[in-house]
C-alpha positions in Angstrom: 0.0 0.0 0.0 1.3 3.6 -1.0 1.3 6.0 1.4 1.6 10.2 1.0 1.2 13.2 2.1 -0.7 15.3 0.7 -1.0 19.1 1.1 -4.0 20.9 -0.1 -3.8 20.4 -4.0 -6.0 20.8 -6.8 -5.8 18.6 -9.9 -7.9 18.0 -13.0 -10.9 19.3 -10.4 -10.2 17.3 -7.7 -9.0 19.3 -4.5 -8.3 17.7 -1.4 -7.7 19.7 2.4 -6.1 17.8 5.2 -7.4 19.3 8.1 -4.8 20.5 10.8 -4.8 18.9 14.7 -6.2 21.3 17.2 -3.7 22.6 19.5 -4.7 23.0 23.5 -8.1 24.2 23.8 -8.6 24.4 20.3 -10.6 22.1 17.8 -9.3 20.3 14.7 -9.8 21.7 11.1 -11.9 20.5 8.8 -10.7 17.5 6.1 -12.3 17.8 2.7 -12.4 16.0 -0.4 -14.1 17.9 -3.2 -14.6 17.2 -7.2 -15.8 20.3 -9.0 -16.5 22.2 -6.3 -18.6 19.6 -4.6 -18.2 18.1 -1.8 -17.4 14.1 -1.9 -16.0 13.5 1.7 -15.9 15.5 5.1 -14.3 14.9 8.1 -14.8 17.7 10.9 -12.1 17.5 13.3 -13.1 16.9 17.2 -13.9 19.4 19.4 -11.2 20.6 22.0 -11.3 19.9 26.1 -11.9 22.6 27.9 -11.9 23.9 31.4 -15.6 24.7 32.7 -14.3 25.6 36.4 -11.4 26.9 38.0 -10.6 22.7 39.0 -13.0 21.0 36.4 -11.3 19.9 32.8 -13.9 18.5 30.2 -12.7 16.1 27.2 -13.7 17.1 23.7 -15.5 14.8 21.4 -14.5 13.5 18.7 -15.1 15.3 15.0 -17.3 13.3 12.7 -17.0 11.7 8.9 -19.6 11.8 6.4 -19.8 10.9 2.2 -17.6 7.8 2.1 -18.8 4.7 0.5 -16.9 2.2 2.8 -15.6 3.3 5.5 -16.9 6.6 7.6 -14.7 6.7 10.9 -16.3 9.4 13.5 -13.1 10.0 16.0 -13.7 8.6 20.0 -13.8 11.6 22.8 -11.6 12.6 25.1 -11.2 11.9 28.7 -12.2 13.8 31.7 -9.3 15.2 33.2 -10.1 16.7 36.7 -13.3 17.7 39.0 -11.9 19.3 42.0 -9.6 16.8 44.3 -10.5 13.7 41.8 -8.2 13.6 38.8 -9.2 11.2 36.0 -7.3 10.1 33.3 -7.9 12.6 30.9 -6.4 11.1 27.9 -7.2 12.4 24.3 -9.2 10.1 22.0 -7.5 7.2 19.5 -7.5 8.1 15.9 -8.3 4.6 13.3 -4.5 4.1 14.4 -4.7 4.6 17.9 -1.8 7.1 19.0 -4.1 9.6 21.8 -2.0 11.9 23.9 -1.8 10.8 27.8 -2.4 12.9 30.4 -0.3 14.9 32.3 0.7 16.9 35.8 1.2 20.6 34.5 1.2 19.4 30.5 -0.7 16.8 28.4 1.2 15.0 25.2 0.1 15.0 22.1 -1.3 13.3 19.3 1.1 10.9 17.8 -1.5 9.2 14.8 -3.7 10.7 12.4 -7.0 11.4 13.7 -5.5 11.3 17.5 -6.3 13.2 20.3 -3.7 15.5 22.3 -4.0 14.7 26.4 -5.2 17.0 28.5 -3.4 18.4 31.6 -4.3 17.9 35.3 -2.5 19.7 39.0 -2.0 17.6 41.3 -1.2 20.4 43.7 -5.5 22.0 43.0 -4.2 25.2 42.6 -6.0 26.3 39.8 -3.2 26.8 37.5 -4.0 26.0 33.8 -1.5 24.3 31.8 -1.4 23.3 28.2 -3.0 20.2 26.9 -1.5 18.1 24.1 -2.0 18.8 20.2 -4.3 16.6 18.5 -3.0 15.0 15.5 -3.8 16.1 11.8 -6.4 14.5 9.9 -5.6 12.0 7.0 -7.7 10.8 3.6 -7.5 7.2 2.2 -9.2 6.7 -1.1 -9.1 4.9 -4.4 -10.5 6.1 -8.1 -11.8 3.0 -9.7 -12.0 2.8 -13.7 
């Protein structure tokens, strides 16, 4: 099997946009395969963690794919990362590959897999400080043109 990457590109009408991994606290891009200006294949990328209190860190959920014939693989969501004294694991979500970021005192890891999920970060002290979660990993585009 050939593998490539491919930046966005346009040829004989055929343009294809490999949506970039969402740094901490911020969602993926968008991957999009279009023919003519239409769109064949879509791939949102997942929504980013977030902190809704000062001691509270929410995982994101995974982006969703839509138009393919065979295979249409939505991404998993992240994990929880803290409510107050409790810290979970708070690992980012597996791409097809697997590769999610871990979780991390003061720092999640990121993505390592297309379609992966960047970990989020935790204190194990409960002072309140925020630290950066992981980058998610960017999207990816398999297909084949059959004669």
């Amino acid at each position: 099997m050939q593998q490539s990457h491919i930046d966005p590109v346009v040829q004989g009408g055929l343009a294809v946009t490999i949506g970039a991994g969402g740094g901490s606290q911020n969602s993926g891009g968008t991957t999009l395969v279009m023919y003519n200006g239409r769109t064949l294949l879509q791939a949102t990328g997942g929504s980013a963690g977030y902190f809704y209190a000062t001691q509270g860190s929410a995982g994101g959920g995974g982006g969703a794919a839509t138009g393919g014939t065979i295979w249409n693989l939505s991404g998993g969501s992240g994990g929880d990362g803290q409510c107050a004294a409790y810290v979970f694991t708070g690992n980012g979500g597996d791409g097809p590959w697997g590769g999610a970021g871990r979780a991390g005192s003061q720092g999640g890891l990121s993505g390592t897999k297309f379609g992966a999920g960047g970990g989020g970060s935790y204190s194990t002290t409960e002072d309140g400080a925020h630290a950066a979660g992981g980058a998610g990993y960017q999207g990816c585009v398999m297909y084949r043109f059959l004669p």
